[in-house]
C-alpha positions in Angstrom: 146.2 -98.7 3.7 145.6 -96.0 6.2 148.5 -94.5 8.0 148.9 -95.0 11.5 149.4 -91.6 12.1 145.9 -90.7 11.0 143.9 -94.3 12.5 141.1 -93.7 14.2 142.1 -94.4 18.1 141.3 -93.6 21.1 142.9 -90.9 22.8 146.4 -91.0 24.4 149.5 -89.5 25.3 151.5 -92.6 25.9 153.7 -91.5 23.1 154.3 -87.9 24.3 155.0 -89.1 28.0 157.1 -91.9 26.6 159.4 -90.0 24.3 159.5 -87.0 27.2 160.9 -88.9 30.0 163.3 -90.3 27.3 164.5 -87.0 26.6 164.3 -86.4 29.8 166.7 -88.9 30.9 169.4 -88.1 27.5 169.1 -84.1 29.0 169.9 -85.4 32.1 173.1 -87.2 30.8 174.2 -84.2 28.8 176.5 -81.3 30.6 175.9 -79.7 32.6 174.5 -82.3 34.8 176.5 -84.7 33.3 174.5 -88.2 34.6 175.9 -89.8 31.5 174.8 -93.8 32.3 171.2 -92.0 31.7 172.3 -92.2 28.4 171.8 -95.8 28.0 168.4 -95.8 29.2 167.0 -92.3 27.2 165.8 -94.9 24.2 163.9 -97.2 26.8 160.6 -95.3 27.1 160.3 -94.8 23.4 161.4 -98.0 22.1 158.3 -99.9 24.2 155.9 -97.8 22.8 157.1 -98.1 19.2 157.4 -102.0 19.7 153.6 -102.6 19.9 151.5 -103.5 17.4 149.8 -100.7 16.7 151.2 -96.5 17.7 148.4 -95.9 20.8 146.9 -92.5 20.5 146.0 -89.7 17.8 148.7 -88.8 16.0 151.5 -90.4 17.9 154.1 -89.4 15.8 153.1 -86.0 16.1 153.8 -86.5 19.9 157.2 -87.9 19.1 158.2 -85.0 17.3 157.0 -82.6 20.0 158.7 -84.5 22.5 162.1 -84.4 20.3 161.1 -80.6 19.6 161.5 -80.2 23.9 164.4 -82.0 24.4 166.2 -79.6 21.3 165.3 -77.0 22.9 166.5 -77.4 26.1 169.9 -78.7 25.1 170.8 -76.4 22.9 168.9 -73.3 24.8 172.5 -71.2 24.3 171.8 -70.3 20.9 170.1 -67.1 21.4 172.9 -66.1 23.8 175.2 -64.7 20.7 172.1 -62.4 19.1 168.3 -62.0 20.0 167.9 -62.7 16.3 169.3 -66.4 16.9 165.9 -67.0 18.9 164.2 -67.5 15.5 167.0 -69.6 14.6 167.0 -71.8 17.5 163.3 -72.5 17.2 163.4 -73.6 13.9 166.6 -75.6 14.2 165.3 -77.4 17.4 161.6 -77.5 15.4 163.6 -79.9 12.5 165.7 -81.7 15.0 162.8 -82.9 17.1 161.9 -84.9 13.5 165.2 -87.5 13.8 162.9 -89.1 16.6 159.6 -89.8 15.0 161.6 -90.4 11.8 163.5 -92.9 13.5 160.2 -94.8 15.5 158.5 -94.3 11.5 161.5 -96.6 10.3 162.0 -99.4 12.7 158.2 -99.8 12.2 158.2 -99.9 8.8 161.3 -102.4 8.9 159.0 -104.6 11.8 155.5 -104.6 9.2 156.8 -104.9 6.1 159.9 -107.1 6.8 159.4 -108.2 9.9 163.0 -107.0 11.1 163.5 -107.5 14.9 163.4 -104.5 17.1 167.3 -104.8 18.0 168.2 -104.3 14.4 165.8 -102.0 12.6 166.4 -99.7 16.1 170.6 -99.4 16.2 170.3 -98.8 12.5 167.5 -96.5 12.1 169.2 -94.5 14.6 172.8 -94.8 13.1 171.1 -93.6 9.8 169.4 -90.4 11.3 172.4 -89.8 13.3 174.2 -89.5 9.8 171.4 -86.9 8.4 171.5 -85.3 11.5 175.0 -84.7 10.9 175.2 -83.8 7.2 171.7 -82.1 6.0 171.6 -78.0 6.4 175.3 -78.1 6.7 174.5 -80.7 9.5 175.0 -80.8 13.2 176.4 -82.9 15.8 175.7 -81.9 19.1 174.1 -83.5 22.1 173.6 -86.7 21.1 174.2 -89.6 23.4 177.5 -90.5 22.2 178.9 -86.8 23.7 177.9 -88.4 27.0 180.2 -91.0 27.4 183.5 -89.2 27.2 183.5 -89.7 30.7 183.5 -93.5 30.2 186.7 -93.6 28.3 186.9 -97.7 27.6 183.5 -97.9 26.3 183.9 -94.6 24.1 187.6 -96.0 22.4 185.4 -97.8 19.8 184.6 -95.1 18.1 188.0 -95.1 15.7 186.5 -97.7 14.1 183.7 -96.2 12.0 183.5 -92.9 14.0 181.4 -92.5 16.7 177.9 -93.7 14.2 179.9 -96.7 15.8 179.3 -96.4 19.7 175.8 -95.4 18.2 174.7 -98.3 16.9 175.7 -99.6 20.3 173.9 -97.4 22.4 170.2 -98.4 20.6 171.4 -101.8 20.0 171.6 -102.2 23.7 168.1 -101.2 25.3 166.3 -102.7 21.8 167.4 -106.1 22.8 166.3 -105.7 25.6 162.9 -104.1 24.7 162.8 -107.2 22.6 163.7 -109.9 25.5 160.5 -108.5 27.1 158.2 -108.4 24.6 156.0 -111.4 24.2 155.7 -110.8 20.4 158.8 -111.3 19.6 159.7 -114.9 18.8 162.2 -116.7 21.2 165.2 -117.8 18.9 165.0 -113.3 18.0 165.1 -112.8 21.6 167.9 -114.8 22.9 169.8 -113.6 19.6 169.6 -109.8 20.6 170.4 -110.4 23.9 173.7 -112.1 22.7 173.8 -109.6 20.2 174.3 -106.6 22.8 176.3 -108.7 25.6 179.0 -110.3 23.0 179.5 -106.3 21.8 179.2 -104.4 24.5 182.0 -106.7 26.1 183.9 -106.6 22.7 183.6 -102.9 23.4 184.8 -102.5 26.7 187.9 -105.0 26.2 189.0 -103.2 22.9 188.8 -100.3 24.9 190.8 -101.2 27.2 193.8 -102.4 24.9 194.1 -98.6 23.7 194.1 -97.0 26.5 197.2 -99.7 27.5 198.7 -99.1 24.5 202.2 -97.9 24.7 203.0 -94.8 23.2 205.3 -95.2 20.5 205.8 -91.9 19.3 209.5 -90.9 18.3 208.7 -87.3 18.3 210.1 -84.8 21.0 207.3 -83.6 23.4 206.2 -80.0 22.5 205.3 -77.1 25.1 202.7 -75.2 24.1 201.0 -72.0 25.7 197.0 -71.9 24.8 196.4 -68.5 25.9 192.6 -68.1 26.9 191.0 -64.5 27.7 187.9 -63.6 28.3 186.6 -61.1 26.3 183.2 -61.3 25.3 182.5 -61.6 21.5 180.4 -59.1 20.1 179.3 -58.7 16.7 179.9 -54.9 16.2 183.3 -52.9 15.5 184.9 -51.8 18.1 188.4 -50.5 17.7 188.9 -49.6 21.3 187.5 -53.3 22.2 190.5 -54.7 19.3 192.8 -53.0 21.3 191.8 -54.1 24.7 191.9 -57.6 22.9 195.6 -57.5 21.9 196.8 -56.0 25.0 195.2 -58.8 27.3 196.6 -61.7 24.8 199.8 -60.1 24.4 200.0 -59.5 28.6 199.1 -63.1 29.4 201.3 -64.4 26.5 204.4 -62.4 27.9 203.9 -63.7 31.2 203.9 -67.4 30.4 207.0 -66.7 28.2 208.6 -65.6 30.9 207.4 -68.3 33.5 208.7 -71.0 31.7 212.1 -69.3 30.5 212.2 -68.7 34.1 211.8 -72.3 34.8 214.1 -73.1 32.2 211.9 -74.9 30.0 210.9 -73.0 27.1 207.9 -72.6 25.2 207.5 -74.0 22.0 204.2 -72.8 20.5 202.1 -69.9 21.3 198.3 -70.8 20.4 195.4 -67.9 20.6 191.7 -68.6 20.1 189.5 -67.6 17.0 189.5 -63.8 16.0 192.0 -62.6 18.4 194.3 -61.6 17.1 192.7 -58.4 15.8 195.0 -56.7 13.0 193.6 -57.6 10.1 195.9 -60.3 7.5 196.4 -58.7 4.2 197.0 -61.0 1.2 196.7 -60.5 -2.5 196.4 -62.6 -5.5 198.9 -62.7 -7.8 197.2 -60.9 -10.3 197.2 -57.8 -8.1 199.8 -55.4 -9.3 198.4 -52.2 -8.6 197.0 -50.9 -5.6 195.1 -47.7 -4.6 197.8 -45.8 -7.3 201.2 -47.2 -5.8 202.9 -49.5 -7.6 204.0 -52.7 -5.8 204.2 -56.9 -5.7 201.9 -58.5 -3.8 204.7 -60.3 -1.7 205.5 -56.5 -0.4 201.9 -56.0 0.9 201.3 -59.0 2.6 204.9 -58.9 4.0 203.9 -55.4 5.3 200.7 -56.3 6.9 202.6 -59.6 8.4 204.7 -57.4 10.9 202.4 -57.1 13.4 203.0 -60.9 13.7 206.3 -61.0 13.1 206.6 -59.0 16.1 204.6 -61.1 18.2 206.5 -64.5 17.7 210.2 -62.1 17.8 208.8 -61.1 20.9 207.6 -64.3 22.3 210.3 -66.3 20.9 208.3 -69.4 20.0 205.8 -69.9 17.1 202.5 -68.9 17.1 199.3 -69.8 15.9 196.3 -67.0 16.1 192.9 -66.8 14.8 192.8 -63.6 12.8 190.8 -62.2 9.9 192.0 -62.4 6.4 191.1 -60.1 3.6 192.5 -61.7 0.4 192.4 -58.8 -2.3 191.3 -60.7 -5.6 191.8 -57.4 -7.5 192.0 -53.9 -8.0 189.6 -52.8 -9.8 187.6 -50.4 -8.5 184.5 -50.6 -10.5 183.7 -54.1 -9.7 181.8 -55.0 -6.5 182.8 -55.5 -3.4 182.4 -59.2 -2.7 184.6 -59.2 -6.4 187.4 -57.7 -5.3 187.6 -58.9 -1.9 187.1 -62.8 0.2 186.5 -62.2 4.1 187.6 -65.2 5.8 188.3 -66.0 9.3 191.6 -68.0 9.3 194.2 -69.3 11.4 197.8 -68.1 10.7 200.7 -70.1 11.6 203.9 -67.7 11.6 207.6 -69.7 13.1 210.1 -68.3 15.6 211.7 -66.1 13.1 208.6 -64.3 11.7 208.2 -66.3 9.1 204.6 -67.3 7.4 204.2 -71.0 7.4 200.5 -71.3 6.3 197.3 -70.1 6.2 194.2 -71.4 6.7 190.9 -70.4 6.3 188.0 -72.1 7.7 186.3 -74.6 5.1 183.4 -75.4 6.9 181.0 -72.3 7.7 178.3 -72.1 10.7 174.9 -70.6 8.4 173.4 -67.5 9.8 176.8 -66.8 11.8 179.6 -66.7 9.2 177.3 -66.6 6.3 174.0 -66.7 4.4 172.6 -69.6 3.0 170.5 -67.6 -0.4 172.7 -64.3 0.2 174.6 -65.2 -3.4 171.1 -64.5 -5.1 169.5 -62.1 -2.3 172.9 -59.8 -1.4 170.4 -57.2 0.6 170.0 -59.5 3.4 173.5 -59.0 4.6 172.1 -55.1 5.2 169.7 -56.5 7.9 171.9 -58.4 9.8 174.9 -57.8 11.8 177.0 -59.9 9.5 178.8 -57.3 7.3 179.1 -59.3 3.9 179.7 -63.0 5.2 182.5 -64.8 5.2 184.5 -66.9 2.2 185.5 -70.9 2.8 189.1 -71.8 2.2 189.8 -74.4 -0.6 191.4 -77.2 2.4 193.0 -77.9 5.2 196.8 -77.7 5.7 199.4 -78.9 8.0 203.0 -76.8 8.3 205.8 -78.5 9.9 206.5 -76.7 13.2 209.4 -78.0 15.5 209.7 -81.1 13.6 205.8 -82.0 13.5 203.0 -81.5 11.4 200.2 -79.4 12.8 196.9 -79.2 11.4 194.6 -76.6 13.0 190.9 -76.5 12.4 188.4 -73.3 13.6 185.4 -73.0 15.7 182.6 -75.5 15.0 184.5 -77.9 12.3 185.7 -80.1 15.4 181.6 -80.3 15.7 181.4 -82.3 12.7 183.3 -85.3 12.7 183.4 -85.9 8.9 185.2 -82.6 9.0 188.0 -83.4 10.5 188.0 -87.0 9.3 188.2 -85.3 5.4 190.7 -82.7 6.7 193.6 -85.3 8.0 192.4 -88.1 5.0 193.9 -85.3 2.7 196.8 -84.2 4.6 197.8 -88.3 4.7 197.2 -88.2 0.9 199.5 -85.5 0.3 201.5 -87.4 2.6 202.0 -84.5 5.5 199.8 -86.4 8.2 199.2 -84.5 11.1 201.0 -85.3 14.4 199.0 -82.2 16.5 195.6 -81.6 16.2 194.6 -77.6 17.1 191.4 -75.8 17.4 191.0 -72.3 17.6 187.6 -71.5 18.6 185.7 -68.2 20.1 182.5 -69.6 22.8 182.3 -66.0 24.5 179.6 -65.9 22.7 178.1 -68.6 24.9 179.1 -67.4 28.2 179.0 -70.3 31.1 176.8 -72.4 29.0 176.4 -76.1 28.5 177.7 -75.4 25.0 181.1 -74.8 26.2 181.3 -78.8 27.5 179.4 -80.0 25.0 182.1 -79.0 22.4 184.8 -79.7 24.1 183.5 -83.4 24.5 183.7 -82.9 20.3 187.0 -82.4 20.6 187.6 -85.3 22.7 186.3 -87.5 20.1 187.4 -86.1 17.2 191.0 -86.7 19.3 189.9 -90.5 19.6 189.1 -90.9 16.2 192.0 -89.6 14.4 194.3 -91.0 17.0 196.2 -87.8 17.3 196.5 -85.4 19.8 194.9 -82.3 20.1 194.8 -78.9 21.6 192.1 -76.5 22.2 192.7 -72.7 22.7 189.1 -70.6 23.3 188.3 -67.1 24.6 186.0 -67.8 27.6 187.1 -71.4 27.7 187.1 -74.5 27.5 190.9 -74.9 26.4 192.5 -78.0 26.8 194.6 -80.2 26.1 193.6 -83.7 25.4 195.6 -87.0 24.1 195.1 -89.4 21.1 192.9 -91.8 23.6 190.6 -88.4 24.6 191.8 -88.0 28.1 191.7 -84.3 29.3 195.3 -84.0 30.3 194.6 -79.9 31.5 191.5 -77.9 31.1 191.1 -74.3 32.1 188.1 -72.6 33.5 184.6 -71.4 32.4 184.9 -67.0 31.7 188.6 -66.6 32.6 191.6 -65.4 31.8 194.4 -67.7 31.8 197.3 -69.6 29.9 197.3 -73.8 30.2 201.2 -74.3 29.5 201.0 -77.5 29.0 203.3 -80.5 27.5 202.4 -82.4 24.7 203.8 -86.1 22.8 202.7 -85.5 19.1 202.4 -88.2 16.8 199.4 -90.6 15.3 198.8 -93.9 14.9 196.4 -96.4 13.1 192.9 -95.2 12.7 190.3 -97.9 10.7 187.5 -94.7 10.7 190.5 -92.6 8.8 190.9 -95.1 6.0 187.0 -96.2 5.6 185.1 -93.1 6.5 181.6 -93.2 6.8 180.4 -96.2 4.5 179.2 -98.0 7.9 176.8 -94.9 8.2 176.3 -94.4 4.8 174.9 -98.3 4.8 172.5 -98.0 7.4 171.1 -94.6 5.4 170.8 -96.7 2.2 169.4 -99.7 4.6 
């Protein structure tokens, strides 16, 4: 059997043209134009032209992939913005990205030859399945896709707490397939009227469940919180700079003091003090417990870390509230000097949350790393590379997530990218419930200098909006160079600060969670449509 791919046909671009202008349209619905019903009508063009009999054209899934290849790169075009040596990376993570698209036409034809599965099944599941992939393979990404749009259509986007948001996926391609298959002759009547009912009966299951959340009566018995997401704007760099560390400090430190003193002013004070990834530039000192001896002074390592905790200690004396800051940890593993470096020492980039009185709650280091900006994939075997790169040595995951009780709640804050994912954050609060210290707050720490006024800066914060949805808990978002926010457990953006600007959101926040159907099943709805 020859493959289509390689049939002898006349020539044609009606794949190409097809899977462009529906690239086009999903570019158009992402930020930061923002025309998000285009969303619903991206998969239109494609889906016609892989519904016919035979692919028209030479090589049409060749076409496909360059049209997936174009739309990658213009979405994500702010890669290159945090190094010149992320233009290599961008091309060939936009170059693997554009091959969910043929991959996905590949399958529903496969499931309409060989099994004669109609178009508005093979299509919502093929795409749920890549979706998945998308998401988990080379660490995995989940940007951009059309589910990000709809945070602006808050009833339609509430379904996504029941199978995460693979389930307003499936909805989205199940949607223009039926009706790519209520217009194609080909497709038998009885298949036709069933996908049309198909997509009606859940798209208005949808939009009424939808609905019923966002009525839903808080029922939280859990004071409100104020909290202070201090946001400068300092752009990220990846050298050393002490004079930059201290400029750093002094501008968080200035704005933080200020909104202290605005709401003590005001009478109501603030609770929690919240600054972005990194920022918080003296450098956490901790030491394993097998480190007695260090650099010739004798000494526990209780005293060392409490020595390099002052700093902190003086910020949240000083602000009166508890903090949580982004800074970088240097756990000491031992002290002997002969061994390497990367022996002795773990790098992470952490989140340290320290209570009114100065003292240490938790620590947490980032679990999930971003490849090529926090680390190396290969760089275990091939430790030279680091010595080309900007890097330093890389960083080091933390073992898991954790969740302090701070002003009668439990917080559980997550860095950078790791709202990206939402498997992530779904794994983080599934083992915070098993250890029975479910979070109540939802926190992310991030850094998108980097990124300047990009469409990045939305496109993550609409992550955060969902990952808020699906957990059905709060969340709060403190960045350098924006977005903060702060958003409830349905996604709505309560407040929002500005693109490149210094500010503090004080805002007021009702903690506490409530059923979520995606936190007690995961992603076995995916999963089935991979194995399917």
């Amino acid at each position: 059997m020859v493959s289509e791919s390689t049939t002898k046909q006349p020539r044609s671009f009606q794949p190409l043209l097809a899977g462009l202008l529906g690239m086009a349209l999903l570019w158009l619905a992402q930020p930061t134009i923002s025309w998000w019903p285009l969303a619903w009508f991206a998969p239109l063009p494609w889906l016609w032209v892989a519904s016919k009999p035979t692919l028209p054209g030479r090589r049409p899934y060749t076409q496909f992939w360059l049209a997936g290849f174009a739309y990658w790169l213009a979405a994500l075009y702010w890669i290159p913005m945090a190094h010149p040596l992320q233009y290599i990376n961008w091309v060939l993570l936009t170059a693997y990205l554009g091959l969910y698209l043929p991959l996905t036409i590949r399958t529903i034809r496969l499931a309409q030859q060989q099994w004669s599965v109609p178009i508005w099944i093979s299509a919502p599941v093929a795409w749920v399945a890549c979706e998945y992939l998308m998401a988990h393979v080379i660490t995995g990404i989940a940007l951009a896709t059309p589910v990000h749009t709809q945070v602006h259509w808050l009833p339609i986007v509430q379904c996504i707490d029941l199978a995460g948001p693979y389930t307003l996926d499936f909805l989205m391609m199940l949607v223009p397939a039926a009706v790519i298959a209520g217009v194609n002759r080909n497709e038998p009547k009885w298949s036709r009227a069933t996908g049309f009912a198909a997509a009606s009966c859940l798209f208005i299951a949808a939009l009424i469940y939808g609905a019923v959340q966002l009525s839903a009566p808080n029922t939280s018995e859990l004071a409100t919180v104020r909290v202070a997401l201090v946001q400068g704007n300092e752009p990220a760099v990846w050298e050393a700079d002490a004079d930059r560390d201290r400029r750093v400090v002094k501008q968080y430190r200035e704005l933080t003091l200020a909104a202290v003193d605005e709401a003590n002013r005001a009478g109501e004070p603030i609770d929690i003090v919240i600054w972005p990834e990194n920022m918080f530039r003296d450098v956490l000192w901790t030491y394993a417990d097998s480190v007695i001896e260090l650099a010739g002074e004798q000494g526990t390592p209780a005293d060392y870390t409490a020595q390099s905790m002052q700093p902190l200690v003086a910020l949240s004396r000083e602000a009166g509230a508890n903090v949580i800051v982004g800074i970088d940890r240097t756990h000491v593993l031992s002290d002997d000097q002969t061994l390497p470096v990367r022996e002795r020492f773990e790098f992470q980039n952490a989140a340290a949350i320290v209570d009114r009185d100065g003292e240490l709650l938790a620590i947490y280091p980032k679990t999930h790393l971003v490849p090529f900006g926090e680390y190396l994939p290969l760089a275990d075997w091939f430790p030279w590379v680091y010595d080309i790169t900007p890097m330093g040595l890389g960083l080091t995951p933390g073992d898991g997530p954790v969740a302090p009780e701070v002003e009668g709640m439990r917080v559980a804050p997550s860095i950078c990218y790791e709202s990206v994912l939402p498997h992530i954050i779904r794994r983080h609060v599934a083992t915070l419930d098993d250890r029975g210290e479910r979070p109540d707050l939802l926190v992310n720490i991030t850094n998108d200098s980097w990124f300047r006024q990009s469409s990045e800066l939305d496109m993550h914060l609409a992550c955060n909006r969902l990952r808020a949805i699906e957990m059905r808990t709060p969340m709060v978002v403190a960045a350098n160079g924006g977005l903060s926010a702060s958003i409830d457990r349905d996604g709505r953006l309560l407040a929002v600060s500005g693109k490149q600007t210094a500010e503090t959101l004080i805002v007021d926040v009702q903690p506490g969670s409530s059923a979520s159907l995606y936190l007690a099943i995961g992603d076995w709805p995916a999963i089935a449509c991979v194995v399917a």
